[in-house]
C-alpha positions in Angstrom: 90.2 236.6 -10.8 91.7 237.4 -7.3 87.9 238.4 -6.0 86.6 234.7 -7.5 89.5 232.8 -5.5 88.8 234.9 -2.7 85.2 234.6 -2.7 85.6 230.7 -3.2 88.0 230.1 -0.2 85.1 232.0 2.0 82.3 230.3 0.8 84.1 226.8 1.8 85.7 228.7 5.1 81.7 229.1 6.2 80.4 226.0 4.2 81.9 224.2 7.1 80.1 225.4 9.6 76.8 223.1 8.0 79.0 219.9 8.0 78.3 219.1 11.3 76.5 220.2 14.5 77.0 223.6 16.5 79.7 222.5 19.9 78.2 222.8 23.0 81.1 223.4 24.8 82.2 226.8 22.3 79.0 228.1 22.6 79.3 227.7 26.3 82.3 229.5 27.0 81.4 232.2 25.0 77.9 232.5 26.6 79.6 233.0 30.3 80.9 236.1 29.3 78.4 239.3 30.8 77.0 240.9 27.6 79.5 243.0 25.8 78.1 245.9 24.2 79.8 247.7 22.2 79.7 251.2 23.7 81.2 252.7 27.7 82.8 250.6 29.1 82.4 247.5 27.5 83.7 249.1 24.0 86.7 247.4 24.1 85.7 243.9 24.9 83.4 243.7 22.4 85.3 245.0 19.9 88.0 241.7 20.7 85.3 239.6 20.6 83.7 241.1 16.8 87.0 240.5 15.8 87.5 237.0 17.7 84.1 236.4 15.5 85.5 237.5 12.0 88.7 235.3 12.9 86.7 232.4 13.7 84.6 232.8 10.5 87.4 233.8 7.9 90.5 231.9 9.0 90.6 228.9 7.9 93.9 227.4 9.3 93.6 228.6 12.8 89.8 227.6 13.4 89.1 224.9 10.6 86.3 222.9 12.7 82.8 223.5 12.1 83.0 223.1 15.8 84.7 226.5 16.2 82.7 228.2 13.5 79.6 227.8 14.4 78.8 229.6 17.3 80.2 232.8 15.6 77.9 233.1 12.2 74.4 234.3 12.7 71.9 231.7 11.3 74.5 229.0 12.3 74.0 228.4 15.5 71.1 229.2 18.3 68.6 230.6 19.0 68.0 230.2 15.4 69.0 228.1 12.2 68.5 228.3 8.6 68.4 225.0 6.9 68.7 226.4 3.4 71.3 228.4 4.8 73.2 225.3 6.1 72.6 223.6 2.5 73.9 226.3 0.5 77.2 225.8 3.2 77.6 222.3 3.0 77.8 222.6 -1.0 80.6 225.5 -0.9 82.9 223.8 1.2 82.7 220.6 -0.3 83.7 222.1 -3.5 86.1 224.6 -2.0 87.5 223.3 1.0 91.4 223.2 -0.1 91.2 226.4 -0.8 90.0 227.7 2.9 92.8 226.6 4.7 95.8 229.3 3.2 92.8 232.3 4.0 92.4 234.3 7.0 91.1 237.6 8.1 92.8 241.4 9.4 89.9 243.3 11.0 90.5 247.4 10.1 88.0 249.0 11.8 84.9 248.5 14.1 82.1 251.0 14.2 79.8 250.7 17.0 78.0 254.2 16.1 76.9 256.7 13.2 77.1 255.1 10.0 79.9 252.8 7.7 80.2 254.2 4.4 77.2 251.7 2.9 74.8 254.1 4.9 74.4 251.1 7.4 73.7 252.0 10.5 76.1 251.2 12.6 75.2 250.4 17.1 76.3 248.5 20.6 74.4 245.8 19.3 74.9 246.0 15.1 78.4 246.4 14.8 80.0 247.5 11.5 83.5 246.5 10.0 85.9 247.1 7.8 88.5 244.1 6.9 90.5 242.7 4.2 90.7 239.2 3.0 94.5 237.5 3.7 95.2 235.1 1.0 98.0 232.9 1.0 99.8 235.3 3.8 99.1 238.5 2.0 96.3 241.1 2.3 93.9 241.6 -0.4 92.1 244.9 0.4 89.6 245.7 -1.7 88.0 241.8 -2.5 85.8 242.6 0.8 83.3 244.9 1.3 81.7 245.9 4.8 81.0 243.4 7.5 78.6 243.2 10.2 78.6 241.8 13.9 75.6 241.4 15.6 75.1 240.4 19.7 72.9 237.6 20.0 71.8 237.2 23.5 75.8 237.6 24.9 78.1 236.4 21.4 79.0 238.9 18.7 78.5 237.1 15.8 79.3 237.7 12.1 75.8 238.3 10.1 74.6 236.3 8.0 74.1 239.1 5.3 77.8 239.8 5.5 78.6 236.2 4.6 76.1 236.0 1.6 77.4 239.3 0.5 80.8 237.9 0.4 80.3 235.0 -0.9 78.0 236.8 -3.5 81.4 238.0 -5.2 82.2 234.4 -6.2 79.4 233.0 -6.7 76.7 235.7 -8.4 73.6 233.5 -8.5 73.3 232.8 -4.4 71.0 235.3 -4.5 69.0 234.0 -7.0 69.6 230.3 -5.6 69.1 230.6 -1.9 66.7 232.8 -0.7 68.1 233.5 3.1 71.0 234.8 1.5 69.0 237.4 -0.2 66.7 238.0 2.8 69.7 238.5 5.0 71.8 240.9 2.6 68.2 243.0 3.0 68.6 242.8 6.3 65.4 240.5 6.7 65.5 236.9 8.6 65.0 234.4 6.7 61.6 232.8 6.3 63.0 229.1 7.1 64.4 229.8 10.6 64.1 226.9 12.9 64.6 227.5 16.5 68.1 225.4 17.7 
């Protein structure tokens, strides 16, 4: 029951981001930053910012604006968008946006080489993570599985694979319903990408 309710509040927590348009200005402070790869001496700045990503995707209170969601989900903002992607959003957080606002997120770990425990592979631009949902105030290990960063030009952003496979846990026919979901938990773009 605890995985459903958890899985609903992060489906509506992304839903939101399809609501309305990606924020110019966000994007643009994010994309003055030099690129932050996760590796030397740029380790540690990237590793803020994958977890400044996870925070603005997950908590719901602190960043509850599309606005300041956006620029931090792959598929959500530029270069590219998924339309079906941004449908499949727009429905979860209708139906589950009370929810969202009493979850948040406590990044673990960050992996930036090697492999996670999925056998993913794991880079300075393909970031793994380990976090646990926080519901209501209290951690939930265990109702998340691995996430994923990726750099896009200079953001780290959360992937799109990492939110359908989330999301997957309260809702098991995405897959079945919304086909960029189950290209991106392959690891595949979408075939609906529109350039932003």
């Amino acid at each position: 029951m605890r995985r459903r309710v958890a899985a609903l509040l992060i489906a509506a927590l992304t839903a939101s981001v399809l609501v309305v348009g990606v924020s110019g200005s966000a994007g643009a402070a994010v994309q003055s930053a030099k690129k932050p790869l996760c590796k030397g001496k740029t380790q540690a700045k990237a590793e803020a910012a994958i977890e400044d990503a996870f925070l603005h995707f997950l908590d719901g209170a602190q960043f509850p604006e599309v606005a300041d969601k956006a620029p931090f989900i792959e598929y959500m903002s530029g270069p590219q968008i998924s339309p079906e992607l941004l449908a499949y959003f727009t429905a979860s957080k209708e139906k589950n946006a009370a929810a969202a606002a009493s979850t948040s997120v406590v990044v673990n770990t960050i992996k930036c080489k090697g492999k996670d425990e999925a056998g993913t592979k794991c880079t300075s631009k393909y970031a793994c993570a380990q976090y646990d949902l926080v519901l209501g105030g209290s951690p939930a290990p265990g109702i998340a599985g691995p996430g994923y960063a990726i750099l896009i030009g200079k953001v780290w952003k959360v992937t799109a694979r990492t939110f359908c496979d989330l999301s997957a846990g309260g809702d098991a026919t995405v897959f079945e319903t919304v086909d960029a979901c189950l290209q991106a938990s392959l690891g595949e773009e979408p075939v609906d990408l529109e350039d932003a």
